[in-house]
C-alpha positions as CSV (number, residue, x, y, z in Angstrom):
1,X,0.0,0.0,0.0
2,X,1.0,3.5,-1.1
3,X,1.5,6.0,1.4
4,X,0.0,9.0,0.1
5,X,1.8,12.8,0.7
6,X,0.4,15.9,1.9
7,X,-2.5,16.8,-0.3
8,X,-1.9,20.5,-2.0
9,X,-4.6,23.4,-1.7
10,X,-6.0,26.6,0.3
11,X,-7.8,26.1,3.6
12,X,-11.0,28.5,3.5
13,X,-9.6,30.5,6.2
14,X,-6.4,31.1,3.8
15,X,-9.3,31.9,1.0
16,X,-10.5,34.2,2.8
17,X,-7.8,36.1,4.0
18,X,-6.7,36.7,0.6
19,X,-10.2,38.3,-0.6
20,X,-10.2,40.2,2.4
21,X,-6.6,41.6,1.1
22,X,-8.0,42.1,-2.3
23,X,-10.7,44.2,-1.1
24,X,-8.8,46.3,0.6
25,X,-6.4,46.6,-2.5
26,X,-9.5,47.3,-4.6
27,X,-11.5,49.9,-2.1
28,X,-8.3,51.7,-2.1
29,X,-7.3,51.6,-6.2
30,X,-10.4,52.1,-7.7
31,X,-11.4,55.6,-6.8
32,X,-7.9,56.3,-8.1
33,X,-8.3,54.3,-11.4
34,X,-12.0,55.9,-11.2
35,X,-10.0,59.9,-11.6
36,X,-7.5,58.5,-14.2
37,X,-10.4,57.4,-16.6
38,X,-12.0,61.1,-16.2
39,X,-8.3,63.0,-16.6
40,X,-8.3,61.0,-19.8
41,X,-11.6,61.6,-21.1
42,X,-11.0,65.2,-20.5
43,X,-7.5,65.1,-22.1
44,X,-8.5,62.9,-25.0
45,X,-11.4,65.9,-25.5
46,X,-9.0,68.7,-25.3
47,X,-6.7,67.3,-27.8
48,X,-10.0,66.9,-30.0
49,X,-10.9,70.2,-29.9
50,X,-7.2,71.5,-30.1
51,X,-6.7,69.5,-33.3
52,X,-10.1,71.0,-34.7
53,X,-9.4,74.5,-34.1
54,X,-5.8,74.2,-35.9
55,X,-7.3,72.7,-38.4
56,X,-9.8,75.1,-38.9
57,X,-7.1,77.4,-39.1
58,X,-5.1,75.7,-41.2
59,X,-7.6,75.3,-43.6
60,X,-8.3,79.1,-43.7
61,X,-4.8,79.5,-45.3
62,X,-4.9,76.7,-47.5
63,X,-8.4,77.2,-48.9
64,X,-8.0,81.3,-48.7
65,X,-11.5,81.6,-47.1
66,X,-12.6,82.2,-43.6
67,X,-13.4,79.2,-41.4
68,X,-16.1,79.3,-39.0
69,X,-16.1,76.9,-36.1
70,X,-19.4,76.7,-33.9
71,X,-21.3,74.6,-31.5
72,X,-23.5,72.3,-32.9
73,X,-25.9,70.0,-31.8
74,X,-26.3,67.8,-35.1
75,X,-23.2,67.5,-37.0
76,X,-24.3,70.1,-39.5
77,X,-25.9,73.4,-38.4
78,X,-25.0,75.6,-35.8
79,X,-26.5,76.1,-32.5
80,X,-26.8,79.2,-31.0
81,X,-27.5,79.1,-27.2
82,X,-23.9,79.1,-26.3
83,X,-24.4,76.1,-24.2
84,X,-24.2,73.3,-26.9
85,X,-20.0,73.2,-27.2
86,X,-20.7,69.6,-25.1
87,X,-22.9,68.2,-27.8
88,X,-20.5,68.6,-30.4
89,X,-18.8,71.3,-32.8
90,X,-18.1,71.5,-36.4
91,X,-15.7,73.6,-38.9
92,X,-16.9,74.9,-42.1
93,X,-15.3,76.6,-44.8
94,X,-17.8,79.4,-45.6
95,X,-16.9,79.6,-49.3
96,X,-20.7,81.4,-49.9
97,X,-19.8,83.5,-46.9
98,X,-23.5,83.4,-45.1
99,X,-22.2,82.4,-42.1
100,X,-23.9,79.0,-42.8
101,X,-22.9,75.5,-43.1
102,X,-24.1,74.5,-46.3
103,X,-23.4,70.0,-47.1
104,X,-20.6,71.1,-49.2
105,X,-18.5,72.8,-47.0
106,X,-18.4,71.1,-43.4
107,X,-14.7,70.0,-43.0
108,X,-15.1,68.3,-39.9
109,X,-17.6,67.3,-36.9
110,X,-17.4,66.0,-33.9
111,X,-20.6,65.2,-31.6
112,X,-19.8,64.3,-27.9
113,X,-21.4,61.6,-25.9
114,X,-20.5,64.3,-23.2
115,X,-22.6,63.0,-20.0
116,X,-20.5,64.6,-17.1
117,X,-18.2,67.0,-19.7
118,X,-18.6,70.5,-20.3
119,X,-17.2,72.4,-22.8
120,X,-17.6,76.1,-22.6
121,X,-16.2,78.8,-24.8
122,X,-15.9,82.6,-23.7
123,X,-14.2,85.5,-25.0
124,X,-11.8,87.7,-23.4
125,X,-14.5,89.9,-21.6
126,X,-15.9,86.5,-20.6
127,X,-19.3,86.6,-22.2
128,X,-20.1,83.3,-24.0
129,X,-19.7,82.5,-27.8
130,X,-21.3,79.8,-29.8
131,X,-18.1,79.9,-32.7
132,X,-15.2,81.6,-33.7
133,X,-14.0,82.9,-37.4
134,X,-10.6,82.1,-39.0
135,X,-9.6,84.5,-41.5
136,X,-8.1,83.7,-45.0
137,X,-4.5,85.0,-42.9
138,X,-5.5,82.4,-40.8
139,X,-5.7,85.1,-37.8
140,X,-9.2,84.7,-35.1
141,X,-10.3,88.0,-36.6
142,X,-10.5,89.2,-33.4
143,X,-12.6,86.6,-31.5
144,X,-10.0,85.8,-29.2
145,X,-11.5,83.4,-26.0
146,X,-11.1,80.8,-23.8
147,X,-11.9,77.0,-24.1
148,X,-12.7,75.5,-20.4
149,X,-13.2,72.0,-20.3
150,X,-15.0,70.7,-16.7
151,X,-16.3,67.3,-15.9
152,X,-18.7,66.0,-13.5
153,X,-16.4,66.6,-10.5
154,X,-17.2,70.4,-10.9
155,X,-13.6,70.8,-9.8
156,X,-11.5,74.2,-11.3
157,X,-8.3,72.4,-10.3
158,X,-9.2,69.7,-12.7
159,X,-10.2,72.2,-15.3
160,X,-8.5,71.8,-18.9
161,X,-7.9,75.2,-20.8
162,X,-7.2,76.4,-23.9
163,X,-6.9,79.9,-25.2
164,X,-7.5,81.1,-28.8
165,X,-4.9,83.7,-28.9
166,X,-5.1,87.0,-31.8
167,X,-2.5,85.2,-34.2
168,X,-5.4,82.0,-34.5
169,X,-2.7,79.8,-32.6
170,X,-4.7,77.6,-30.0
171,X,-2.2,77.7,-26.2
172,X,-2.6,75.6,-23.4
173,X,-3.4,77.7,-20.5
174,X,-1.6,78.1,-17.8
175,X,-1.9,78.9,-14.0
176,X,-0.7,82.6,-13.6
177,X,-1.2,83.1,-10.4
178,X,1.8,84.1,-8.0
179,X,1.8,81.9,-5.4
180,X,0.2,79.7,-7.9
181,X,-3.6,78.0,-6.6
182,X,-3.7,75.1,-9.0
183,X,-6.3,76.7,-11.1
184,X,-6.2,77.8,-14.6
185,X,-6.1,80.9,-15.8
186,X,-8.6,82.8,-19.2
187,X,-7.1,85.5,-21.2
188,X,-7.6,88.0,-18.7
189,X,-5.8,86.2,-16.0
190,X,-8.7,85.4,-13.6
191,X,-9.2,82.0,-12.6
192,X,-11.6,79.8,-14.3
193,X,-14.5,78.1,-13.0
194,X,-17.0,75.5,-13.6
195,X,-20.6,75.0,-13.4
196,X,-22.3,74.4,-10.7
197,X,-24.8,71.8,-12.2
């Protein structure tokens, strides 16, 4: 008769001391992993936007026509209530020069599955626009302004800028303060904010 060794495996109290530990790992990582998904989402929608806008103004100079970008709530007209940059935006040559985006001349679109974003534009006396012009010079005709980017944590320090500067170049923005309070600055130096709700 064989004498049999000691049988391999995990006692239950061994099981579950090593779910308890897991737990514990997972109540602590998560919330973490939960903030690098939304610092993502926010980064992956600045970049977006950044890449529209230069290519917006890119196109200006290339096509020697003015590019409009708005708001827009359908991929193909613009809204107007300068509270619809979180549905999506759109560029358009406006070779007709209405100030409309006819089929023809939408260069790009994005719409935004933007449950918890908000995107916000402003210019530099911080009244709200719904779009902004490129010139054939590829300048912002003026309509200089401020792209603030919030999510559902409502929290300025977690803010994502971007400034449309007179030249039609599109800057990161940056906290100006001095001592510096982890909030980003608009064009006018004051610090931005997000909605409440």
């Amino acid at each position: 008769m064989k004498i049999l060794g000691r049988v391999g495996g995990f006692s239950l109290i061994e099981l579950m001391v090593v779910m308890a530990l897991m737990a514990v790992v997972l109540g602590i990582g998560a919330p973490a992993f939960v903030n690098t998904i939304k610092n993502n989402r926010q980064l992956t929608e600045v970049y977006a936007l950044r890449a529209t806008l230069s290519t917006a103004r890119s196109e200006a100079l290339s096509q020697r026509m003015p590019v409009i970008v708005c708001e827009s709530t359908d991929a193909s007209n613009c809204a107007t209530d300068t509270n619809s940059w979180s549905s999506g935006y759109l560029a358009f040559a406006d070779a007709d020069a209405d100030g409309v985006p006819d089929p023809n001349e939408i260069l790009l679109s994005r719409q935004l599955d933007a449950a918890g974003l908000e995107i916000s534009f402003f210019d530099a006396a911080g009244s709200a626009r719904s779009s902004t012009q490129f010139s054939v010079r590829g300048d912002s005709r003026g309509q200089t302004g401020t792209f603030v980017l919030c999510d559902d944590r409502r929290d300025a320090t977690q803010a994502r800028v971007l400034h449309l500067v007179p030249s039609g170049e599109v800057r990161a923005a940056k906290d100006t303060d001095d001592p510096a309070d982890e909030i980003l600055n608009d064009l006018g130096g004051n610090n931005v904010a997000c909605p409440e709700s």
